[in-house]
N, C-alpha and C positions, 0 to 999 in steps of 0.2 A: 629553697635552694636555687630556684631559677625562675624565668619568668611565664612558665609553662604554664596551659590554665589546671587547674586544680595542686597545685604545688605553692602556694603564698596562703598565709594566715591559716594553716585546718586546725580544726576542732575536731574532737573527737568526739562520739556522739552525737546528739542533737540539740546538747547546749555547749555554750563557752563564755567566757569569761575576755573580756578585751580590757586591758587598763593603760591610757596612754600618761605618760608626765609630760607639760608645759613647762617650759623656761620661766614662764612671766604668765602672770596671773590673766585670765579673759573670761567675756560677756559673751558666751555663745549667744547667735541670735537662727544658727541652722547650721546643719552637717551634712554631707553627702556619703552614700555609700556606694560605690561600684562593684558591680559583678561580672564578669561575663553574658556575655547574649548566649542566647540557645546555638545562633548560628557558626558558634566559635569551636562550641563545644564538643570534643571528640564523640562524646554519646549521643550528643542532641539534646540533652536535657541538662538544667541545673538545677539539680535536688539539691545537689549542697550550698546554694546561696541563701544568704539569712532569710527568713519566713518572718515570724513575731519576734523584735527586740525591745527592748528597754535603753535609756541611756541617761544614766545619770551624771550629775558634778559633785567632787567634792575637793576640798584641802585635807594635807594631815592631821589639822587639828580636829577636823568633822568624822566619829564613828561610822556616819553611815552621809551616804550622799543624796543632794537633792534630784528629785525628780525630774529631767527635760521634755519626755513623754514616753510615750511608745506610741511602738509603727510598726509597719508589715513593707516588706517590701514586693515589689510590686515582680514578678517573675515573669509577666510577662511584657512590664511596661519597659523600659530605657534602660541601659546596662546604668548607667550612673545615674542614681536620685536625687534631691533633694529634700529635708526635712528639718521645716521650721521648728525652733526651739517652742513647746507650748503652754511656760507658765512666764 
């Protein structure tokens, strides 16, 4: 609704689901994920920034999607990551 921190993407619980659509077809070769710093943070803490994820690709023609990897992000390291695509 705004650009508050904890008001953009939630999930409820402690998994979610993200599915983005591309215009034009691409070779990911890394994705970043931004969070908040602790230092932003009204609480002081970011429990709700991702922990263990997954990230797969697919087309509509593919049931299920291919594997990129999985990562953990890093909570205490740099609001914004880096992660290399790993197949």
């Amino acid at each position: 609704p705004d650009v508050y921190p904890g008001n953009r993407w939630a999930f409820k619980g402690s998994q979610g689901y993200l599915v983005i659509r591309l215009a034009a077809k691409i070779y990911p070769t890394a994705f970043t994920v931004e969070h908040i710093p602790k230092t932003l943070s009204p609480t002081g803490t970011i429990a709700s920034a991702p922990r263990d994820f997954t990230v797969c690709v697919n087309d509509e023609s593919q049931a299920e999607g291919k594997l990129l990897g999985e990562y953990v992000y890093d909570q205490d390291g740099e609001p914004l990551q880096m992660f290399p695509v790993k197949v």
